[in-house]
C-alpha positions in Angstrom: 69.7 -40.9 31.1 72.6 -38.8 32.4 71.0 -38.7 36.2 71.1 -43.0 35.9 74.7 -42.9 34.5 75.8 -40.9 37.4 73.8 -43.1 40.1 75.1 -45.9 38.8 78.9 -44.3 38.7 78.4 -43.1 42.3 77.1 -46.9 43.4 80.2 -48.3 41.5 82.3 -45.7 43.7 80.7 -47.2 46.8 80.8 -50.9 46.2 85.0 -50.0 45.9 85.4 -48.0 48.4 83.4 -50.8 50.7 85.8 -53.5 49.2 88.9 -51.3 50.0 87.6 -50.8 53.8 87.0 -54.6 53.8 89.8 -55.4 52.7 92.2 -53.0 54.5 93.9 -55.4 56.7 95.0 -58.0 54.1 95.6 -55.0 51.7 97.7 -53.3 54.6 100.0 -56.8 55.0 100.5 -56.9 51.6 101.7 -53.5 51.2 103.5 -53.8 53.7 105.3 -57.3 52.1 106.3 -54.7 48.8 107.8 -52.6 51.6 110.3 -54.9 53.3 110.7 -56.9 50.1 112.5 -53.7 48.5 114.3 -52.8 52.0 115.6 -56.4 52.3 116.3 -57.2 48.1 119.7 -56.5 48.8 120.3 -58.9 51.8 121.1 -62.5 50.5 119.6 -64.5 53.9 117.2 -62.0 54.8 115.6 -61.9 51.6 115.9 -65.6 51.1 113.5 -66.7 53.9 111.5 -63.3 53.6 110.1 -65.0 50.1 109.8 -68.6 51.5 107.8 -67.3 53.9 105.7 -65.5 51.7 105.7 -68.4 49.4 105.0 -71.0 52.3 101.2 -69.5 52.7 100.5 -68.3 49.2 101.2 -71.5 47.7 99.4 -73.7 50.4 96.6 -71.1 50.5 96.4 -70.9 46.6 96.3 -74.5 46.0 93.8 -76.6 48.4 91.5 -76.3 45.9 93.0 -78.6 43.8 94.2 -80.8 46.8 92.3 -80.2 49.5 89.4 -78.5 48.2 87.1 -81.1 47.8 88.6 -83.3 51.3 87.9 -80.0 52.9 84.3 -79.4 51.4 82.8 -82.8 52.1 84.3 -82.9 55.9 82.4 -79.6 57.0 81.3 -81.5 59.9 84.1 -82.9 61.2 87.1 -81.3 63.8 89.5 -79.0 61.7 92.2 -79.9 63.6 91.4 -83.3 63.3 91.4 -82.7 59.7 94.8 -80.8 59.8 96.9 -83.2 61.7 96.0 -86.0 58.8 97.4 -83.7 56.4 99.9 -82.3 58.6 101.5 -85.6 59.1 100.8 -86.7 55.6 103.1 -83.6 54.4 105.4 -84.1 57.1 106.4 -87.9 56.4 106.5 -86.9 52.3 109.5 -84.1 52.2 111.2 -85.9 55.2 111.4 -89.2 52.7 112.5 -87.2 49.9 114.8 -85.0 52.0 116.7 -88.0 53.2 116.3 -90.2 50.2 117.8 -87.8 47.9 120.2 -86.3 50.1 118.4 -82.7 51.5 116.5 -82.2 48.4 112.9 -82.2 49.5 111.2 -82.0 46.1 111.8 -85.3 44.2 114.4 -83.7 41.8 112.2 -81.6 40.8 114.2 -78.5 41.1 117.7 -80.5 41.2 118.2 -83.5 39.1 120.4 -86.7 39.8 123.2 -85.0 37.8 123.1 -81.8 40.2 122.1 -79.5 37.0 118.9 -77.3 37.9 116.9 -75.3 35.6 115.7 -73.0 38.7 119.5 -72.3 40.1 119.4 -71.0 43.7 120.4 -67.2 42.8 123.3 -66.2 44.9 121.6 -63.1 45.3 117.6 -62.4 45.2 115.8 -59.5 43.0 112.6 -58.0 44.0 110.6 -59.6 41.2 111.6 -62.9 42.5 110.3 -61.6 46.6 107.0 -60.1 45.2 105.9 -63.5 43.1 104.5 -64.9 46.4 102.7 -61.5 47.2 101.0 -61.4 43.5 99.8 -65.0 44.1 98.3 -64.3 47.3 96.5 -60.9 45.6 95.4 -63.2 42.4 94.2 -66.0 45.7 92.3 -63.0 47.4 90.3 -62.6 43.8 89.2 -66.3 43.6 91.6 -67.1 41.0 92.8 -70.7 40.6 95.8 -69.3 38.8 98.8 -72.0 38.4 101.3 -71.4 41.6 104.2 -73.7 39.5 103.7 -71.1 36.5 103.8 -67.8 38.7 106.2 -69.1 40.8 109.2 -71.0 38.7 109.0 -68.8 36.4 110.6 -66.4 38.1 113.9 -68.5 39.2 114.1 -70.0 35.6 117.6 -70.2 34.2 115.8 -70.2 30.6 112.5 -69.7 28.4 113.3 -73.2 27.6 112.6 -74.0 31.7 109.0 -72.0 31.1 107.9 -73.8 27.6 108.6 -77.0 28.8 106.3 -76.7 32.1 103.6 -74.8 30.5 103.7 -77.7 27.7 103.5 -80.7 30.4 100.7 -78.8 32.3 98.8 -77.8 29.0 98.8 -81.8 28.3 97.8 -82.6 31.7 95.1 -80.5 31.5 93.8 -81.8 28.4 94.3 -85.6 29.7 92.4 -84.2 33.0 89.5 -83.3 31.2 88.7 -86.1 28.5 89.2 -88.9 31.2 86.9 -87.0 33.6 84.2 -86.3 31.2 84.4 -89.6 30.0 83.7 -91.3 33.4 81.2 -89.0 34.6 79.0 -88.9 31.3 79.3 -92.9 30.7 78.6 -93.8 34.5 76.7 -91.0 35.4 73.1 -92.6 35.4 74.7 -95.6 37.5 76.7 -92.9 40.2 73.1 -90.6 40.0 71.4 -94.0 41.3 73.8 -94.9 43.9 74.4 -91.5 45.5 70.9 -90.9 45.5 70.4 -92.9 48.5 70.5 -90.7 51.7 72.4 -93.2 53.6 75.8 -93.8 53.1 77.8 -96.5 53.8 80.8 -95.9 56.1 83.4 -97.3 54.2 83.5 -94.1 52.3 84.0 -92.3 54.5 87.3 -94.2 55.2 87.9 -94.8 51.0 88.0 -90.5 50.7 90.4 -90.4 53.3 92.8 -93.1 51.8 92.3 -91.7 48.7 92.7 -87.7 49.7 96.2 -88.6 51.8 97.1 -90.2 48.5 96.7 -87.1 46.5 97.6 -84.8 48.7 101.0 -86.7 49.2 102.0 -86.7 45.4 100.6 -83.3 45.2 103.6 -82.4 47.6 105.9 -84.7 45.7 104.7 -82.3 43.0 104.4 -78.8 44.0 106.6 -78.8 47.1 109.4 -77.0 44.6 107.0 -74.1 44.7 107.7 -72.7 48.2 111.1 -74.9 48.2 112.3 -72.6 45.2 113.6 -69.8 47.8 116.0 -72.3 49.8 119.0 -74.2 48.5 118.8 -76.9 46.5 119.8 -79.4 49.4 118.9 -78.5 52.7 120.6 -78.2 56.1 118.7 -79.8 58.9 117.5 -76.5 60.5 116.5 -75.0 57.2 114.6 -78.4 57.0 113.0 -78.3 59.9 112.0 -74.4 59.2 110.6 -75.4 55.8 108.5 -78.5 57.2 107.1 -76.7 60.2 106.6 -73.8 58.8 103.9 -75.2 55.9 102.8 -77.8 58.9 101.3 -75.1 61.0 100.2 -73.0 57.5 98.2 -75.9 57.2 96.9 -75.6 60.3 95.3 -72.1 59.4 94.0 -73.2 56.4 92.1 -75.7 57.9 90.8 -73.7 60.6 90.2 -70.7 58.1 87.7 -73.9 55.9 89.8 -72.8 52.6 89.4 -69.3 52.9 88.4 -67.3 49.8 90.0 -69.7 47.4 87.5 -72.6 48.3 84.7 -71.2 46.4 85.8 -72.3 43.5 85.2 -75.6 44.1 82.1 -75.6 46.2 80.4 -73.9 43.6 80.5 -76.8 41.7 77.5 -79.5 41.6 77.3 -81.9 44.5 81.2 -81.5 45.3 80.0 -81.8 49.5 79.0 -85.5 48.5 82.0 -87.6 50.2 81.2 -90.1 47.4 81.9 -87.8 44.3 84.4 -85.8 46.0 85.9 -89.3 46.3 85.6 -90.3 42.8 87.4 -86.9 41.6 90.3 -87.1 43.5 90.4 -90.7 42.6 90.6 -89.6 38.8 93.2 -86.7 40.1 95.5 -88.8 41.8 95.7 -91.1 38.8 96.6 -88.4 36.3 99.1 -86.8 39.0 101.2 -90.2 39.8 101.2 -90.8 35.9 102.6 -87.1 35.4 105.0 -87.7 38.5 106.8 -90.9 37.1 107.2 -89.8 33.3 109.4 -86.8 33.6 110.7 -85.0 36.8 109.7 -81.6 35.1 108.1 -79.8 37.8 103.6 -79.2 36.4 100.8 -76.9 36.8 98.5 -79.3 38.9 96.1 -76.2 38.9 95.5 -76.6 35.1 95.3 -81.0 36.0 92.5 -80.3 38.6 90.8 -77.7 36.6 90.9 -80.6 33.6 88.9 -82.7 36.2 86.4 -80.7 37.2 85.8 -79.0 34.1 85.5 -82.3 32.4 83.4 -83.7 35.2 81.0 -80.5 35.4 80.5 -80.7 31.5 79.6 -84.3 31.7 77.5 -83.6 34.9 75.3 -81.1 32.9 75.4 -83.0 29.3 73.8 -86.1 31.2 70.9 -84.8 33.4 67.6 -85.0 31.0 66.0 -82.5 33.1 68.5 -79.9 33.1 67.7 -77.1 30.1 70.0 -75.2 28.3 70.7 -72.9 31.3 72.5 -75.1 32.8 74.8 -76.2 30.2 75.2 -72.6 29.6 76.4 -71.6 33.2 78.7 -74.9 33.5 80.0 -73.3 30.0 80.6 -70.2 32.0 81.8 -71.4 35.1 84.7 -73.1 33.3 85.5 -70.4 31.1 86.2 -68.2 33.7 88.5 -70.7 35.7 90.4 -71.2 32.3 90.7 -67.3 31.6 92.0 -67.0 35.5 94.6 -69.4 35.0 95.2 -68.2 31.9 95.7 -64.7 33.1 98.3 -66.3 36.0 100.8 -67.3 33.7 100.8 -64.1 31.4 101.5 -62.5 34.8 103.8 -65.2 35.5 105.7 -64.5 32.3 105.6 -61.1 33.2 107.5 -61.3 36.1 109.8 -63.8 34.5 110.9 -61.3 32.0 111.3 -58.4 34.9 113.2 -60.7 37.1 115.4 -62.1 34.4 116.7 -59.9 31.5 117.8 -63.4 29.3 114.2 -64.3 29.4 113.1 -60.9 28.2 115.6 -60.6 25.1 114.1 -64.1 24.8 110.8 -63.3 24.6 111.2 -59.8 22.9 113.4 -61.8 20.1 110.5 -63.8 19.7 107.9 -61.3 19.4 110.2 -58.8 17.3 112.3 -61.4 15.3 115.5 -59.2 14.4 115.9 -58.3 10.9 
């Protein structure tokens, strides 16, 4: 018994020392991002666009599986760059409308309201806590981990707990909306969709509906998250800082398209039949819907992560509740697969929280106070 612990301690060794060696360039770039993050802490500018930057991939990588995934997994055949410069323009007409209608603020008011009070203040000075964020999101991305990219991200700027409770409360919400009305579309309408998609040939006018319907999400996702990477700028915008911001996610995009996703887009072809144009067409549909109704109600920036999780968690339960055929197993696994996409976003906004404290010593006492009421 002692001879198996020890081969099976000496594989374990192996299997980490091949993920290290695997690994060793993006593991070299990140270390390298702690470097210069604590060299350039000190330097207003400097450390300004060094965390945009940082924030400018991590968020875009992070999130297209909540946007993009499934526009991305059911148009493997087509031209990436065909792909990208739909979505690149898409982006690119969004902020500019929003950077001129509200006067160089490219995030709807999400960080800056019509009053000029923020609860994410542009610090006149930038602590590492706040330059690493982006770094810990794209670790947390390398893992496969749809973790929330408003939660890890916000938090860390946020004048307030107040600022923290009151976007964890509108995402928690959205992601309980997310997943009845998914379930309850898929389960009621699944024997009619199961007969329709069945058909091997397709009509064309899907093809043309998805698209329609992912430039529409994908263009209130920015109106959405946009504050995420935007955080590291001021408020309102110069042109050039503009025109660094918009270009600089315009050609991120153009990586991610050419990279298919990356890493990150596992999460969502995993899931049953998401290549289908038809049903990746009817979940963004039921995304988009949720995300324009959360957009127009309050201009308190949301976890779309934890709204797209609600979707396809509440689709994927439905999916696996309806089929007669499919045994217990499968119910079981779909119980599995979703647990583990809640515990991951679940573990991104205790690290989120955790930064938020390091970063911001009111928000500690806050949440110390609460933890240790005084006596």
């Amino acid at each position: 018994m002692g001879k198996k612990k020890q081969v099976k301690r000496r594989h374990n060794t192996l299997d980490i020392v091949a993920v290290l060696v695997k690994e060793r360039g993006f593991l070299s770039i990140i270390l390298l991002g702690f470097v210069l993050a604590a060299i350039l802490v000190g330097y207003g500018q400097a450390a300004m666009w060094l965390g945009f930057f940082f924030a400018a991939y991590a968020t875009v990588a992070n999130d297209s599986i909540q946007s993009l995934g499934t526009f991305i997994e059911s148009n493997q055949d087509k031209k990436w760059w065909l792909l990208w410069l739909y979505i690149g323009g898409i982006f690119l007409a969004t902020v500019s409308f929003s950077f001129f209608y509200y006067n160089g603020d490219v995030t709807y008011q999400r960080l800056l309201s019509a009053d000029g009070v923020s609860d994410y203040p542009h610090p006149d000075t930038f602590n590492y806590f706040q330059i690493i964020a982006p770094l810990i999101l794209l670790i947390l991305t390398r893992l496969r981990m749809p973790v929330s990219t408003t939660f890890l991200m916000l938090s860390v700027f946020s004048a307030s707990s107040s600022g923290i409770t009151s976007v964890v409360s509108k995402s928690l919400s959205g992601y309980g909306m997310a997943f009845i009305l998914s379930f309850l579309v898929w389960y009621f309408s699944y024997n009619a969709i199961r007969k329709h998609f069945s058909q091997r040939k397709m009509n064309g006018y899907w093809n043309v509906i998805q698209w329609l319907v992912s430039g529409s999400l994908w263009a209130v996702w920015v109106m959405q998250d946009g504050a995420n990477v935007a955080v590291f700028l001021p408020r309102q915008q110069s042109w050039w800082q503009f025109l660094i911001f918009a270009l600089t996610i315009f050609f991120g995009l153009g990586l991610l398209f050419f990279l298919k996703g990356d890493k990150i887009q596992k999460v969502v072809s995993e899931k049953a039949r998401i290549s289908d144009v038809r049903a990746a067409t009817l979940i963004d549909f039921t995304y988009v819907i949720l995300l324009i109704y959360k957009l127009f109600i309050s201009t308190v920036p949301m976890s779309t992560t934890w709204v797209f999780l609600g979707v396809i968690g509440g689709r994927e339960i439905a999916v696996n509740l309806s089929r007669n055929k499919a045994g217990m197993n499968h119910k079981i696994k779909s119980l599995k697969m979703i647990g583990k996409d809640v515990s991951y976003a679940a573990i991104g906004l205790f690290v989120s929280l955790a930064l938020a404290s390091g970063a911001n010593t009111a928000i500690r006492d806050e949440i110390i106070s609460y933890f240790v009421p005084l006596k």
